[in-house]
RODO-2510 file (C-alpha; in nm, 4 decimals, decimal comma):
residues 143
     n   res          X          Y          Z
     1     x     0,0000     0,0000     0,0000
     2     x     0,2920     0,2514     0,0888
     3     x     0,4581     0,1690    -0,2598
     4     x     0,1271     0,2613    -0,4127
     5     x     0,0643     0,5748    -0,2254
     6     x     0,4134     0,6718    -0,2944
     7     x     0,3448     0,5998    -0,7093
     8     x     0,0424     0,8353    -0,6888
     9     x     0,1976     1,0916    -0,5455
    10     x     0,4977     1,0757    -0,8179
    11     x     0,2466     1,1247    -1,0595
    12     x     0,0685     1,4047    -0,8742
    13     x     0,3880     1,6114    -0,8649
    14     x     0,4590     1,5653    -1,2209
    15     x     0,0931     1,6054    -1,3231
    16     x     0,0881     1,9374    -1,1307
    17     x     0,4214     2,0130    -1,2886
    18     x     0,2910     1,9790    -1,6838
    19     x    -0,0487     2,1709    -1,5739
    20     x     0,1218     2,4747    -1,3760
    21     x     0,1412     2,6367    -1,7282
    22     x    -0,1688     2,5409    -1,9475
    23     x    -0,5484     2,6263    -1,9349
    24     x    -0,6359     2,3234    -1,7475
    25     x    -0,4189     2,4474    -1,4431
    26     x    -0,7131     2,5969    -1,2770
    27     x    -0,8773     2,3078    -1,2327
    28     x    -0,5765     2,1306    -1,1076
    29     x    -0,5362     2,3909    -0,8775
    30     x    -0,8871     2,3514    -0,7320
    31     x    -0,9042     2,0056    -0,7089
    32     x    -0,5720     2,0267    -0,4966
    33     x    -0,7258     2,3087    -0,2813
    34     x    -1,0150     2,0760    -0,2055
    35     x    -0,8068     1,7621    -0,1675
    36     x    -0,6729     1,9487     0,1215
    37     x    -0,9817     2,1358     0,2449
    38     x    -1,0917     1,7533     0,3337
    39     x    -0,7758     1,5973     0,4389
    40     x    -0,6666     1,9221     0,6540
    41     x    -0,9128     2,2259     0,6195
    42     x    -0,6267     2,4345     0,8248
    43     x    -0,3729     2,4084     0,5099
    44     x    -0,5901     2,4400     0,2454
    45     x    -0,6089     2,8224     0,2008
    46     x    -0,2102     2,8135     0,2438
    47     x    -0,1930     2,5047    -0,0347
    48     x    -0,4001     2,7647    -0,2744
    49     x    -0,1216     3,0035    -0,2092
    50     x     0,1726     2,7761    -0,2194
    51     x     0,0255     2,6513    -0,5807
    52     x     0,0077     3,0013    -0,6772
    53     x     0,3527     3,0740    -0,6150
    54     x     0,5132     2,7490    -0,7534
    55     x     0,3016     2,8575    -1,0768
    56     x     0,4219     3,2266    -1,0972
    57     x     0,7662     3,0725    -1,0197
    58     x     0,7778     2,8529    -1,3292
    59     x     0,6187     3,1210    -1,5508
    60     x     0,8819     3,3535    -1,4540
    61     x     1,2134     3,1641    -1,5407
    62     x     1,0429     3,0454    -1,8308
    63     x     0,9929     3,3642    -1,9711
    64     x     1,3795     3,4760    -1,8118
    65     x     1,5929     3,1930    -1,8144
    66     x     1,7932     2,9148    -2,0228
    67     x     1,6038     2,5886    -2,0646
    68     x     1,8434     2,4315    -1,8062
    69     x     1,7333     2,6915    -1,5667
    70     x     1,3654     2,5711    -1,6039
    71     x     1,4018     2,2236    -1,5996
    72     x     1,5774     2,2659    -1,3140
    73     x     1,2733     2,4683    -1,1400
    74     x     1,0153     2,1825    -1,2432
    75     x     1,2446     1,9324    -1,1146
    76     x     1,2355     2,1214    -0,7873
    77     x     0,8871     2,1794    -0,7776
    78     x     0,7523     1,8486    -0,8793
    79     x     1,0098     1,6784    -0,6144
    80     x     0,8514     1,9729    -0,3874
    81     x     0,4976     1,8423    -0,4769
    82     x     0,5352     1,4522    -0,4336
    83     x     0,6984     1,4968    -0,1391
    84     x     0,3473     1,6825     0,0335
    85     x     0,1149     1,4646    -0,1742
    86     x     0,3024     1,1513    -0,0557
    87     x     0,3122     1,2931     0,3035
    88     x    -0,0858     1,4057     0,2732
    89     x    -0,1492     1,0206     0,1511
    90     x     0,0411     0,8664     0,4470
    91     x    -0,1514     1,0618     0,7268
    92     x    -0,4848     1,0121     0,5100
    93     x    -0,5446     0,7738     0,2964
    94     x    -0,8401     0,8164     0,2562
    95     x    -0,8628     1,0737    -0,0135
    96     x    -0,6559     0,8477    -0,2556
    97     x    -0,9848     0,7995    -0,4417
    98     x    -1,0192     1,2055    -0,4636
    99     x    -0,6611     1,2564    -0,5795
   100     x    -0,6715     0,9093    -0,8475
   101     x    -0,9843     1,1083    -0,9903
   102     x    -0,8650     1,4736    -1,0340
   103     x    -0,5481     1,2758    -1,2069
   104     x    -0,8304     1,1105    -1,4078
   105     x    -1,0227     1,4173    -1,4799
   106     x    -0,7157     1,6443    -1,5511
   107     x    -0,4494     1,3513    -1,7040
   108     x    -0,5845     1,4505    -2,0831
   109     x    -0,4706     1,7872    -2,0443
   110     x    -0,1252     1,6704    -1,9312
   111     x    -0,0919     1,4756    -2,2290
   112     x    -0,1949     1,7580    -2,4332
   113     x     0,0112     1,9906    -2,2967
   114     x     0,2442     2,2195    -2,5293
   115     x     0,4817     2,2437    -2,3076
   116     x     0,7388     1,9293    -2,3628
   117     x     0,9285     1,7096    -2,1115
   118     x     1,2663     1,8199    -1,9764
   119     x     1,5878     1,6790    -2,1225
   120     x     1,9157     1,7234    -1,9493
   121     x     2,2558     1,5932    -2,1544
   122     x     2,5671     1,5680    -2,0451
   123     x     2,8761     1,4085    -2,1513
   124     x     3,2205     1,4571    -2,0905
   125     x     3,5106     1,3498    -2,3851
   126     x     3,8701     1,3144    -2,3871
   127     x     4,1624     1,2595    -2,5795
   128     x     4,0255     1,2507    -2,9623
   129     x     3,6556     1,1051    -2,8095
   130     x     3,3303     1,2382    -3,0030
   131     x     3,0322     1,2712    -2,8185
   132     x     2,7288     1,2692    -3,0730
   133     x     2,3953     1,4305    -2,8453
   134     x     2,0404     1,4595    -2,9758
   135     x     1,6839     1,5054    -2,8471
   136     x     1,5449     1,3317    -3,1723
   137     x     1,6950     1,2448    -3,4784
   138     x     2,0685     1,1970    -3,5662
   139     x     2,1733     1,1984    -3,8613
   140     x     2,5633     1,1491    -3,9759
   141     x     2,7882     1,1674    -4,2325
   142     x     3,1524     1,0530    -4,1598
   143     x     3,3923     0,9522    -4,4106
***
C-alpha cells in the first residue's frame, strides 16, 4: 500500500508540474485546494497560495531563463509536490480515491500539454573522443 501511495503521489507532482502552465491548471489547482480542504481544512487556504507561487515561479524563469534553468525549477517543484502529496497520503489515505480522480479528470490535459518534457545531456570526452547528443533524430555523415 505505501509503494502505491508513494506511485500516486509521483504522478501528482509531475501532473501538477505539466499543468502549472496550461489552461487546465485551474482546475488542477482547485481540485488540490479541495483535496486538502478535506484531508486538513487548516492548510488548504495556504496550499491555494503555495500553488500560486510554484506557478508564478515557473512562468517567470520560463519567460527569463535558459532551458536548463527551467528544468531545473520543475524538477524542484515536482520533487517539492510529491513529497506533500506523498506525506498528505500517508496521514490520510483516505482521499486516494479524490486525488486518483482529479489525475483522471485532468491527465488529458497533461498529455496535451504544449509544453514538452525536460531533457538534461551531459557528456564529458577526452583525448580525440566524439560525443554525438540529440533530443530526436541523428543523422551522420563521416567519411
Amino acid at each position: 500500500m505505501e509503494a502505491e501511495l508513494a506511485a500516486l503521489a509521483a504522478t501528482t507532482g509531475t501532473t501538477l508540474v505539466t499543468l502549472l502552465a496550461t489552461d487546465t491548471w485551474n482546475s488542477m489547482r482547485e481540485g488540490m485546494v479541495l483535496l486538502w480542504r478535506r484531508a486538513r481544512p487548516d492548510r488548504a487556504d495556504d496550499v491555494g497560495a503555495e500553488l500560486d507561487a510554484a506557478r508564478a515561479e515557473l512562468l517567470a524563469v520560463r519567460d527569463t531563463s535558459d532551458p536548463a534553468t527551467e528544468a531545473g525549477t520543475r524538477d524542484e517543484i515536482r520533487a517539492e509536490w510529491q513529497g506533500r502529496v506523498r506525506r498528505l497520503l500517508h496521514a490520510h489515505p483516505e482521499v486516494a480515491e479524490d486525488l486518483r480522480a482529479l489525475l483522471a479528470e485532468t491527465a488529458p490535459a497533461a498529455a496535451a500539454s504544449p509544453i514538452p518534457p525536460a531533457a538534461t545531456q551531459q557528456a564529458t570526452a577526452s583525448g580525440e573522443a566524439r560525443i554525438y547528443q540529440a533530443g530526436r533524430d541523428l543523422h551522420l555523415d563521416q567519411r
